[in-house]
N, C-alpha and C positions, 0 to 999 in steps of 0.2 A: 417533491422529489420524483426521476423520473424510475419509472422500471426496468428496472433492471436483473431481474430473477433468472431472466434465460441467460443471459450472458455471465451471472458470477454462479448458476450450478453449471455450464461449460467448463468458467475456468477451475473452478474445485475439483468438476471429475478429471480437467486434465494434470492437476496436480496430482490428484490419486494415483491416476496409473501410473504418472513418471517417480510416487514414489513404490508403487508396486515394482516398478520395472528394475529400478535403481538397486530396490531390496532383492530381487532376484538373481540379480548379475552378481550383487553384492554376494551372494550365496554361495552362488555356483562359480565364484572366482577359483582359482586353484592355489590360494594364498595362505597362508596361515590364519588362526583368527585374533592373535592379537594386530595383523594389519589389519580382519576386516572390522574388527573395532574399532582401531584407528580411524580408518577409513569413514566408518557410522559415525562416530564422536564429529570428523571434519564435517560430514550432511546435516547435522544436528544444529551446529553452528553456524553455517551458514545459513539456513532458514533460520534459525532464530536472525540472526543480524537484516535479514532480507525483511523481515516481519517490521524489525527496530527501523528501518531505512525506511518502509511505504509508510508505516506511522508517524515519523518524523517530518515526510513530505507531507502527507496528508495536513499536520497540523502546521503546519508552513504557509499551505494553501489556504488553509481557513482562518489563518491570520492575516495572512493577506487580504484575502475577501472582506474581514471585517474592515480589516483598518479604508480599504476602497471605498466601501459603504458608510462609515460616518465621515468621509472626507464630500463622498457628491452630496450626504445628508446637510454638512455643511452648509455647502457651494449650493444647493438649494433653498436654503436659508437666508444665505448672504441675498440671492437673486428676489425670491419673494420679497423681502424686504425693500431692497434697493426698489422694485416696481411698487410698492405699492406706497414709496413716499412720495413717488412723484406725480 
């Protein structure tokens, strides 16, 4: 696997601070606080569903990749063979 550590504690601190920022605004809105509840409940759910959506790709991809991989495992099987009857 390749390294990757600089680029996913990049993208974590930039999630931080956009959820610092998000909560601050959230704060200092001039709203009542059953909207900025509201409002926290709708962030809440949308990252979760955002989390549920790059899991659901991810395992898409890695089923893809398998099924690619016992298809050339195959078709390399088929080939050795075929060569090595003749």
């Amino acid at each position: 696997m390749r390294n990757n550590s600089i680029y996913i504690t990049f993208n974590a601190a930039a999630v931080a601070a956009a959820y610092v920022m998000l909560g601050l605004s959230l704060w200092l809105a001039p709203i009542n606080i059953a909207t900025k509840g509201y409002w926290a409940m709708g962030v809440l759910l949308l990252t979760a569903s955002l989390v549920n959506l790059v899991k659901f790709r991810m395992d898409q991809h890695i089923a893809d990749d398998t099924v690619s991989r016992i298809e050339q495992a195959k078709n390399e099987k088929i080939l050795s063979e075929y060569v090595a009857r003749d």
